[in-house]
Wavefront OBJ file of the C-alpha trace (Angstrom):
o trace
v -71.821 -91.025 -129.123
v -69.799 -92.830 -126.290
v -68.705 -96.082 -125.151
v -69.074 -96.858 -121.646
v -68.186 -99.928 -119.447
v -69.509 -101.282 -116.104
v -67.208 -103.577 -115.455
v -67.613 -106.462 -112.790
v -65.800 -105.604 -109.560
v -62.227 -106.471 -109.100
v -62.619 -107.904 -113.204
v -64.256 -111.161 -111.226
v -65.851 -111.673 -114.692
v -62.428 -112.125 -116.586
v -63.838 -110.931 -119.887
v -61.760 -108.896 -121.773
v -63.811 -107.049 -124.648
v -62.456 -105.967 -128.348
v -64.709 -102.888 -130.169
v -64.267 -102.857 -133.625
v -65.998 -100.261 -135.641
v -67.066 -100.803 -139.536
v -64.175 -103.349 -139.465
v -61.720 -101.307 -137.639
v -59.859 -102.475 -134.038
v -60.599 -99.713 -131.918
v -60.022 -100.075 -128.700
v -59.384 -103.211 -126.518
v -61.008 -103.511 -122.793
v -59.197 -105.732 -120.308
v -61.274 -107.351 -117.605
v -59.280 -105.510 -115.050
v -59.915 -102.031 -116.182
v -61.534 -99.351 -114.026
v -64.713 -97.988 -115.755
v -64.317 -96.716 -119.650
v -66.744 -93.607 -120.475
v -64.880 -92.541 -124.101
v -66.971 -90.262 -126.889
v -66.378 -92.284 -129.832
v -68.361 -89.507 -132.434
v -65.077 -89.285 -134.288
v -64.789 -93.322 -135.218
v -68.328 -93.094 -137.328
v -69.531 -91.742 -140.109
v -72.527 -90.277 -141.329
v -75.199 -93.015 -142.248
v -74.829 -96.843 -141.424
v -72.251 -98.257 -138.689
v -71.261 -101.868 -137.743
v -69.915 -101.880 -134.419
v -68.802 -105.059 -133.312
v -67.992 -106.087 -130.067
v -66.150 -109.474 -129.053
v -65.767 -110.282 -125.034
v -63.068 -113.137 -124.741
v -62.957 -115.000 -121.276
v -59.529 -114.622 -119.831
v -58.582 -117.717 -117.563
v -54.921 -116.692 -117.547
v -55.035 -116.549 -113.896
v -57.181 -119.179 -113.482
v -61.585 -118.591 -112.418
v -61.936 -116.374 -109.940
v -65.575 -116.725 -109.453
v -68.322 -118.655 -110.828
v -71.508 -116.020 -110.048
v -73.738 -114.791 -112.560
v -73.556 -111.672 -110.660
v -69.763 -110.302 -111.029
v -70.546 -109.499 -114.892
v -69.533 -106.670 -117.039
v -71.061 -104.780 -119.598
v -70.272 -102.242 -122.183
v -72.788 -99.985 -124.383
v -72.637 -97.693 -126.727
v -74.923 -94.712 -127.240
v -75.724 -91.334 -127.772
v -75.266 -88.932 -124.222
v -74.743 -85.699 -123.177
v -71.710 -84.805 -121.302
v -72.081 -82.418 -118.047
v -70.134 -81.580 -115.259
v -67.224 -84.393 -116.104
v -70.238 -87.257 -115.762
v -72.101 -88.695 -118.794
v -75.554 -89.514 -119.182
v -76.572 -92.114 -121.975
v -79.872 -90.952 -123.068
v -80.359 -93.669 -126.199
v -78.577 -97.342 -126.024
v -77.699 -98.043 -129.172
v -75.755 -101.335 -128.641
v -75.285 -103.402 -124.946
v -73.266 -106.643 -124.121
v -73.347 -108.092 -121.208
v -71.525 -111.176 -119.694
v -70.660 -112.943 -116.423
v -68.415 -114.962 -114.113
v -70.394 -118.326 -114.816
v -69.804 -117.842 -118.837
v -67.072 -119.723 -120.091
v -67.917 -118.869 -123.991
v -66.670 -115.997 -125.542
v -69.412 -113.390 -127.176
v -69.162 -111.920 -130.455
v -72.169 -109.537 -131.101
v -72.974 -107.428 -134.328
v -74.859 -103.987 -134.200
v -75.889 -101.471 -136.695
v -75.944 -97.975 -135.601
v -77.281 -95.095 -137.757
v -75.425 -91.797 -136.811
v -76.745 -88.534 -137.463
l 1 2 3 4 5 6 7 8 9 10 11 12 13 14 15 16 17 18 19 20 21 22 23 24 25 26 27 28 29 30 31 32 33 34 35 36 37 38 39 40 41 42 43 44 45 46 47 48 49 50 51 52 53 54 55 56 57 58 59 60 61 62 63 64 65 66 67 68 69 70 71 72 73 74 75 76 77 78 79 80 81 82 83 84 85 86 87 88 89 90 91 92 93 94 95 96 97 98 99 100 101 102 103 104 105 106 107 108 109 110 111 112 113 114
C-alpha cells in the first residue's frame, strides 16, 4: 500500500494535509512539499482500516491564487514498485482540493488490507 501526493505546482493550493491512520498522526504534508510516494503497508493491519485525511488551507502567506486548477491531491492505494517509480493499480482512498477552496476537508475512508 502507498501514499502518494500530486501536489499543485509551487503549493499554489496552500493546503497542507494531515494522514491519520486508525486514529494515529502519521505523517503531515505541507502545501510546499515536492511529490510524496511513501509505502505505508507497515501502518495497517490485517482486516478493517480508517484512514483519515484532513487538508487545512494555509493563508499564512497570504492567497496566492484563486484557480480551481493549482489543486493537490493525495491517494492511497495498493501499487507495485519498479524501477524506483510506483504504479497505483487500485485507489483505495483520493482527496482532492484547490486554490479557490477556502474550507478545510476532513474525509473518512475504510480500507480492507489483505
Amino acid at each position: 500500500y502507498y501514499l502518494v501526493t500530486q501536489p499543485s505546482p509551487s503549493g499554489l493550493s496552500q493546503y497542507d494535509f494531515e494522514v491519520r491512520v486508525n486514529g494515529v498522526s502519521r505523517i503531515h504534508i505541507k502545501a510546499n512539499e515536492a511529490q510524496i510516494i511513501k509505502e505505508i503497508s507497515a501502518w495497517l493491519h490485517p482486516g478493517e482500516n480508517h484512514i483519515q485525511v484532513l487538508a487545512v488551507k494555509n493563508l499564512s502567506t497570504g492567497r496566492l491564487s484563486t484557480s480551481e486548477k493549482d489543486e493537490a491531491r493525495l491517494l492511497v492505494g495498493i501499487g507495485d514498485e519498479m524501477n524506483k517509480k510506483v504504479k497505483i493499480s487500485e485507489v483505495k482512498a483520493s482527496v482532492k482540493v484547490n486554490a479557490s477552496q477556502v474550507e478545510g476537508l476532513e474525509k473518512h475512508f475504510v480500507l480492507i488490507a489483505n
